[in-house]
C-alpha positions in Angstrom: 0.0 23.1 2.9 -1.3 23.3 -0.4 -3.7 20.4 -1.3 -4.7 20.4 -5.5 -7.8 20.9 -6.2 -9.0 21.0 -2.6 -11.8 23.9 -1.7 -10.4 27.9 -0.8 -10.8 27.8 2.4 -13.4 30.8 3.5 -11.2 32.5 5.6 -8.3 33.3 3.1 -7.3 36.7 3.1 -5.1 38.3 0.6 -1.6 40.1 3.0 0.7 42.5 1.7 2.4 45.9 3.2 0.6 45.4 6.5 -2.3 45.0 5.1 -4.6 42.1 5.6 -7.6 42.1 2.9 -10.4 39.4 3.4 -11.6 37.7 0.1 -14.9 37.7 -1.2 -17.1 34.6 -1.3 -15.3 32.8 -4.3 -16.1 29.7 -6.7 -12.6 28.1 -5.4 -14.1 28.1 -2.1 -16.9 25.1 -2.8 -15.6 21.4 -2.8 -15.2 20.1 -6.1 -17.9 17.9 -5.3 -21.1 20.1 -4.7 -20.0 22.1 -7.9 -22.0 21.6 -11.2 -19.9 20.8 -14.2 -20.9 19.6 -17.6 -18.4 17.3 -18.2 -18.8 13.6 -17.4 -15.9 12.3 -15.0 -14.0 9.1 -16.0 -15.0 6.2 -14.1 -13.3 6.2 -10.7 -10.6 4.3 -9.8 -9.9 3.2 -6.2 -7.1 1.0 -4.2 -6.9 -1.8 -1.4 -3.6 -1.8 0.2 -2.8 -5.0 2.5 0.0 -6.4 4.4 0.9 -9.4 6.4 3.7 -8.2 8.5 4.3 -12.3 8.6 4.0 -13.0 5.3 3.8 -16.4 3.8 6.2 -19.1 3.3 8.1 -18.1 -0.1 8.5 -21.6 -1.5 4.6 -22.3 -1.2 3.9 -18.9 -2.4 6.2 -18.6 -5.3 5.5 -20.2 -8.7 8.5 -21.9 -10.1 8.0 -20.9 -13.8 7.6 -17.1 -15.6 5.0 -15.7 -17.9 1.9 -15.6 -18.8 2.1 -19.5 -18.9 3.2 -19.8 -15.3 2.1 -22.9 -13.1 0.2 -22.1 -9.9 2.4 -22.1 -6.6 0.4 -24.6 -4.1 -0.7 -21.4 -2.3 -2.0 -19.8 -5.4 -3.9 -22.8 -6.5 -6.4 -21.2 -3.8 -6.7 -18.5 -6.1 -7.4 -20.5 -9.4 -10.7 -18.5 -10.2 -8.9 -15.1 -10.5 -6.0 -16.4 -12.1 -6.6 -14.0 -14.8 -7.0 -10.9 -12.9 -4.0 -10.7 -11.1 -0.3 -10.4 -11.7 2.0 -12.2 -9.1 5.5 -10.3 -8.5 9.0 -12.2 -7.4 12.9 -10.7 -7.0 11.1 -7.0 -5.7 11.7 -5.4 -2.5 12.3 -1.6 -1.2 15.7 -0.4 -1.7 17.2 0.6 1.8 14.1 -1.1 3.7 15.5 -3.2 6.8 14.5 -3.0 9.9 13.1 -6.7 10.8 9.5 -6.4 12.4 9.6 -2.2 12.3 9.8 -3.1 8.3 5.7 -3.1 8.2 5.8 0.2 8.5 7.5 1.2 5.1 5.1 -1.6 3.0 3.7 1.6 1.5 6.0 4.5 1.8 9.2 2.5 1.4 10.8 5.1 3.4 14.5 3.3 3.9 16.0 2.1 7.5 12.7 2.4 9.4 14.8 0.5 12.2 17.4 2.8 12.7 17.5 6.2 15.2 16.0 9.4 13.6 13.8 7.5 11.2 11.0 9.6 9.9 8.4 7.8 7.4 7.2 9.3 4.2 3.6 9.7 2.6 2.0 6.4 2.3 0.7 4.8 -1.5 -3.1 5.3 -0.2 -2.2 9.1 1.5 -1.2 10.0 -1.9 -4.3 8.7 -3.8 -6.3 10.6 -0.9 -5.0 14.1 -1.6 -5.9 13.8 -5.0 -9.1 11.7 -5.3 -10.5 12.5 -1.5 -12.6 15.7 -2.0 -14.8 12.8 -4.2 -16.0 10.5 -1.1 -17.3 11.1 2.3 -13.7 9.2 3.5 -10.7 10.1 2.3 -9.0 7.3 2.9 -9.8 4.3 5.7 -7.0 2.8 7.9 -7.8 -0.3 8.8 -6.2 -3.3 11.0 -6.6 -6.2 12.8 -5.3 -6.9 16.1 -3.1 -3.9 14.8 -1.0 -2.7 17.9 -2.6 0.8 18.4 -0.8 4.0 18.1 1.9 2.2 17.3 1.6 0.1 13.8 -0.1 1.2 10.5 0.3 0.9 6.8 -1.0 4.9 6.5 1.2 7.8 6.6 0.7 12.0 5.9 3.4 13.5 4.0 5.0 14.3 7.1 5.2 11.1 8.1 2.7 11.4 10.4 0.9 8.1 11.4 -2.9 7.6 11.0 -3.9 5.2 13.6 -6.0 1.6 12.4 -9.4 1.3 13.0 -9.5 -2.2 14.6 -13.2 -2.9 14.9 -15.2 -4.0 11.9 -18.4 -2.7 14.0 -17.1 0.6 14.1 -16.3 0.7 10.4 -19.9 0.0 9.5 -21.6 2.2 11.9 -18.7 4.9 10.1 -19.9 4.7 6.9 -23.7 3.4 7.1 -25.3 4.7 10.5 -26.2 8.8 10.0 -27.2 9.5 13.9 -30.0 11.8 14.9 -29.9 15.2 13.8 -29.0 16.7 17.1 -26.2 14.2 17.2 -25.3 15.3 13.6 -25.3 18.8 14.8 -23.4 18.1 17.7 -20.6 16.6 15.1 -20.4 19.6 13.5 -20.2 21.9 16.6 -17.0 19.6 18.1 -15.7 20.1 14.0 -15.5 23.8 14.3 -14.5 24.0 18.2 -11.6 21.6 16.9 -10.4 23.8 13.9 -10.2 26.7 15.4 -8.3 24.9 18.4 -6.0 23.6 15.3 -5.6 27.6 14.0 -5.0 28.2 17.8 -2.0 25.5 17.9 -0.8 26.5 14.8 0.0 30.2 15.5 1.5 29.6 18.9 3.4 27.3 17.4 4.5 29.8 14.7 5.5 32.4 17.8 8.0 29.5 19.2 9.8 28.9 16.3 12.3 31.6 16.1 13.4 30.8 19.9 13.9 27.0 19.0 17.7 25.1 17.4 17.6 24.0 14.4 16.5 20.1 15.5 13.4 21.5 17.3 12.4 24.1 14.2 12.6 20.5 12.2 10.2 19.1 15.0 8.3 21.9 15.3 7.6 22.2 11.5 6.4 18.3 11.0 4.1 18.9 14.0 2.7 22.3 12.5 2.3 20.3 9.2 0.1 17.7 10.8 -1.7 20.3 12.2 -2.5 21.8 9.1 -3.3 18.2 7.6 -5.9 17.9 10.7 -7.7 20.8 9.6 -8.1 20.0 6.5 -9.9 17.0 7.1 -11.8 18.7 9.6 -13.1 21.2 6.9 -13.8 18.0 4.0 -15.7 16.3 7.1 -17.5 19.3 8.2 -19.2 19.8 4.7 -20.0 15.7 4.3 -21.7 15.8 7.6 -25.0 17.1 6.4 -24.9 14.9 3.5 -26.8 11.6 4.3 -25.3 8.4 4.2 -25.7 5.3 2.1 -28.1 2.8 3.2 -26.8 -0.5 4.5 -26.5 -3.3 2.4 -26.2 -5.7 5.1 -26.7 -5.8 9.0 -24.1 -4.6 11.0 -21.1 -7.1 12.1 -20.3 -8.1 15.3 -16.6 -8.3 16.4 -15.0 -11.0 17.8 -14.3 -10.7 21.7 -10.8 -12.3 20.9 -8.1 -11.4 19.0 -7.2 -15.1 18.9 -10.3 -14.9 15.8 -8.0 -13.2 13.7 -9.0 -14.8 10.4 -12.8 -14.1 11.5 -11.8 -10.6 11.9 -9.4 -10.7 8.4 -13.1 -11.7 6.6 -14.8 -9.3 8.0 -12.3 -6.3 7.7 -12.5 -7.5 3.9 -16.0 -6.6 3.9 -16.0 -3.5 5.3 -13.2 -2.5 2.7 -15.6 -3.8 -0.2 -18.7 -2.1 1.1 -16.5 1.3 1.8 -15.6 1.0 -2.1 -18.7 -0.5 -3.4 -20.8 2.4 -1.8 -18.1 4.9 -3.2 -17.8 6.2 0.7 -13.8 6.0 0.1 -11.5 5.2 -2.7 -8.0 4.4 -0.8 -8.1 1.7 1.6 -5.3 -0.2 3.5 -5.4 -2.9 6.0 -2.8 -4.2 8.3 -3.1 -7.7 9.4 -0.7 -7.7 12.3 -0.1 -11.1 12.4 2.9 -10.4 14.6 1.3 -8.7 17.6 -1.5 -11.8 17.1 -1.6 -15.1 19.7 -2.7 -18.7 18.8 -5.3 -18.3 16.3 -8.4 -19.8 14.8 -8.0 -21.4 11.7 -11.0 -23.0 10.3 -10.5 -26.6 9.4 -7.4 -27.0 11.8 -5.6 -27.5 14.8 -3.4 -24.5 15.8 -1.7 -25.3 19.0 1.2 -22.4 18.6 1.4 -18.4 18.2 1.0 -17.2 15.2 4.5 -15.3 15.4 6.4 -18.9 16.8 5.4 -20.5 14.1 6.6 -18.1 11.6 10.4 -19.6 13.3 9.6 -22.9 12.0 13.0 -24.0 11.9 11.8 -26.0 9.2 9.9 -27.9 12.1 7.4 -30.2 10.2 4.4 -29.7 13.0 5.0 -25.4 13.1 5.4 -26.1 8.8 1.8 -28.2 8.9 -0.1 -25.3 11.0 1.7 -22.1 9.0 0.1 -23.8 5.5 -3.2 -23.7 7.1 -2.6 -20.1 8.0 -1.5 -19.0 4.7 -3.7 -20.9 3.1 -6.4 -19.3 4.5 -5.5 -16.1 4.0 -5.2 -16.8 0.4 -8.5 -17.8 0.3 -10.0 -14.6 2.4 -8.3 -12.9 -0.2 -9.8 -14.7 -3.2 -13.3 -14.0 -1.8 -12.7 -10.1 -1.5 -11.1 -10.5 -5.2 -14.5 -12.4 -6.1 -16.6 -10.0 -4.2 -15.5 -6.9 -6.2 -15.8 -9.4 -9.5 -19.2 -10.0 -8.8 -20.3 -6.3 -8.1 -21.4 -4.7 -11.3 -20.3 -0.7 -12.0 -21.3 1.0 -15.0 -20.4 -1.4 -17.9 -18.1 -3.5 -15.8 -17.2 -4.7 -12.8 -15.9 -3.1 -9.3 -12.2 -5.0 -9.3 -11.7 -3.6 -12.9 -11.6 -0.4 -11.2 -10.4 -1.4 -8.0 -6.0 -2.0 -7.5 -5.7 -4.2 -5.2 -2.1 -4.8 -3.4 -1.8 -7.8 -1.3 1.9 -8.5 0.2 4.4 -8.3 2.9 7.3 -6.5 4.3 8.7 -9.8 4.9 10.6 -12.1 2.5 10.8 -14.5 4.7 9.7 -14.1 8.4 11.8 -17.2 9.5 14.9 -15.3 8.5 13.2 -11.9 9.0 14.4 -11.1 5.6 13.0 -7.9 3.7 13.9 -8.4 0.4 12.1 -10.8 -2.2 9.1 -9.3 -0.8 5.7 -11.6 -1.7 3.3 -9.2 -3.7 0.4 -10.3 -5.6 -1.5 -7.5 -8.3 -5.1 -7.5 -8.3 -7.8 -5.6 -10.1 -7.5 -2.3 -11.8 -7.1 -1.5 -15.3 -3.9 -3.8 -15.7 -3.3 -7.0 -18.3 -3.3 -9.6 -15.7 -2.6 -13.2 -15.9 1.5 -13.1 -15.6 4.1 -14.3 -13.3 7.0 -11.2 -13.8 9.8 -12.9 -12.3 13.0 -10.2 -11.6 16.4 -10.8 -9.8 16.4 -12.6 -6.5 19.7 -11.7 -5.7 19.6 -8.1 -7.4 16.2 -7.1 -6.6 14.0 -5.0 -8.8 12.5 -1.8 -6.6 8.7 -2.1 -5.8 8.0 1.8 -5.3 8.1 1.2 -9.4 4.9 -0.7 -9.2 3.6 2.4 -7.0 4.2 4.6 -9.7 2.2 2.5 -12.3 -0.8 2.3 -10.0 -0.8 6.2 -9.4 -0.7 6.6 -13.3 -3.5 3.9 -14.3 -5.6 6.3 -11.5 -4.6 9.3 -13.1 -2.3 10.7 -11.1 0.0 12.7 -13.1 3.6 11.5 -11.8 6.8 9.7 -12.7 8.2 8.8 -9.0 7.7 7.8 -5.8 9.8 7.3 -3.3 13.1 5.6 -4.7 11.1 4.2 -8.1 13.4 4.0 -10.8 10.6 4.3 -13.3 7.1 2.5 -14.0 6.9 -1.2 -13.7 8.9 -3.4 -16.6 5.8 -5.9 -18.0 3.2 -4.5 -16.5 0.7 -3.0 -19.1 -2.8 -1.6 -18.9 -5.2 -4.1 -20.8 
């Protein structure tokens, strides 16, 4: 697999007639980021993907009015201070996107049916960012999650639909991208990063010998697993050349995780922070966090009583009690997210500010986890280099396809492209400011 504007790697060889010709050491063969160049490079642009596979409850999310003029939803009053730098979407969803509860896993790649037998996922919005922009940060990308089920959820996805498993510990995030290690440790990193690429070139040419004996199903299986083998290496060979690059210093001290995952909101703020610090230090610039609300049990909520799981009392049944303790959920998730939003506002970068060049997605595969309903998907627009301050309102019943939004964010990057996934175009009313 081809990766623009990724390094040559220094093996390539040049084969024709039987003939297998090593190249010389070439230019192509440094990363683009230890090259000298005397051009300036535009400011970069990063993205926070987020999803709450529970959602919130539409009516208290939803404003009732369109426009620039719009009237904060009770929910969005949390967000009052930022009013101006997002964009709240309504009527959107993925086109061919069911599934119920295996729906979390297409918030990004809106890959359709991801309940049905023989689904394969797609590239995710943040993989896609990361083969362009990741030869620029230490990190390609981060996965993140809380209480995310291992192995088994995750908003991140190769282009073979390969999953990238969440980091679930905030500790482990920090010591990722602050804590160097000792230089025999550092040299011992590098020794397991070439032992495990040349076990991936091992893998991948066995595999090549099997796949003339195999049916056409197994050449299909065959190839996406040779493909993720290839996408291993590469990273093996970006993480082998950061390695002896030191790392930022620490702004803060490192977090401790909660023992429980029943301090899901605690780990939520603290999961925020780590995705700030990971863009503020420019150690990544695609981020997504899962907030598996759904594989989450009674939780902490600050301020109130929760007596019920988190996923009972997303069946409220329009019970008042289960309708009382889901507002103080949601609300509090709109306020973690109004202090990441305020966080990236209040971090200076060049002759603005880190959300003004920083997309920021927060949303759900759920319309409506009482019903389990996938369309009129809840999406709020953060950040970035958008015009902000709008409710765009689009057909409930009809809905407008969200993979269009996609495609706006991937242009305002600068990624050259006029699709993804089944987009339809760019987003109608959303302009750059």
């Amino acid at each position: 697999m081809h990766i623009a504007r990724d390094p040559l790697p220094r093996r390539s060889v040049l084969k024709a007639a039987g003939a297998t010709l090593a190249l010389p050491f070439l230019e192509a063969m440094v990363p683009l980021w230890a090259r000298s160049s005397a051009t300036t490079e535009a400011p970069p642009q990063r993205f926070i993907g987020i999803c709450n596979n529970l959602g919130v409850r539409p009516e208290s999310f939803f404003p009732t009015t369109v426009g620039r003029a719009y009237t904060l939803s009770p929910y969005l009053q949390e967000l009052a201070a930022h009013r101006e730098e997002m964009t709240v979407l309504s009527g959107v969803s993925h086109p061919g996107v069911d599934g119920s509860h295996s729906s979390d896993v297409s918030f990004l790649t809106a890959a359709p049916h991801p309940g049905g037998g023989g689904f394969r996922n797609s590239i995710s919005l943040d993989q896609k960012i990361a083969m362009v922009l990741g030869h620029h940060t230490r990190f390609p990308s981060l996965t993140l999650g809380v209480n995310a089920k291992e192995g088994r959820r995750s908003l991140s996805w190769t282009d073979s639909g390969v999953l990238i498993p969440c980091e679930n510990s905030a500790t482990q995030v920090y010591r990722k991208l602050f804590l160097q290690g000792s230089p025999a440790e550092v040299e011992r990193q590098m020794r397991k990063l070439t032992l495990g690429e040349s076990i991936m070139d091992s893998l991948a040419d066995q595999s090549s010998a099997l796949n003339h004996k195999l049916g056409k199903n197994d050449r299909e299986r065959l190839d996406q697993y040779t493909t993720a083998v290839r996408e291993v290496e590469q990273r093996m060979i970006k993480a082998r050349n950061w390695e002896k690059l030191p790392k930022p210093t620490p702004p803060i001290p490192q977090p401790e995780d909660p023992g429980e995952r029943s301090a899901y909101m605690e780990k939520t703020r603290l999961m925020y922070q780590m995705a700030h610090l990971a863009i503020a230090t420019d150690s990544t610039r695609s981020v997504t966090l899962l907030l598996d609300s759904n594989n989450s049990p009674t939780i902490q909520v600050p301020g109130a009583k929760i007596s019920d799981g988190y996923h009972n009392l997303s069946h409220h049944g329009k019970n008042e009690a289960k309708l009382k303790q889901l507002d103080a959920i949601d609300r509090s998730h709109m306020r973690l997210l109004g202090q990441l939003i305020g966080d990236l506002k209040a971090t200076p970068e060049g002759d603005c500010n880190l959300l003004k060049r920083t997309t920021v997605i927060y949303g759900s595969n759920f319309g409506d986890a009482n019903k389990h309903t996938t369309d009129n998907m809840p999406i709020l627009l953060a950040g970035g280099r958008f015009r902000h301050g709008q409710h765009l309102a689009f057909d409930k019943e009809n809905n407008y396809p969200l993979p269009n939004l996609f495609v706006s964010i991937l242009q305002q990057m600068g990624l050259k492209t006029d699709n993804f996934a089944t987009s339809t175009g760019t987003l109608k009313g959303l302009e750059l400011g």
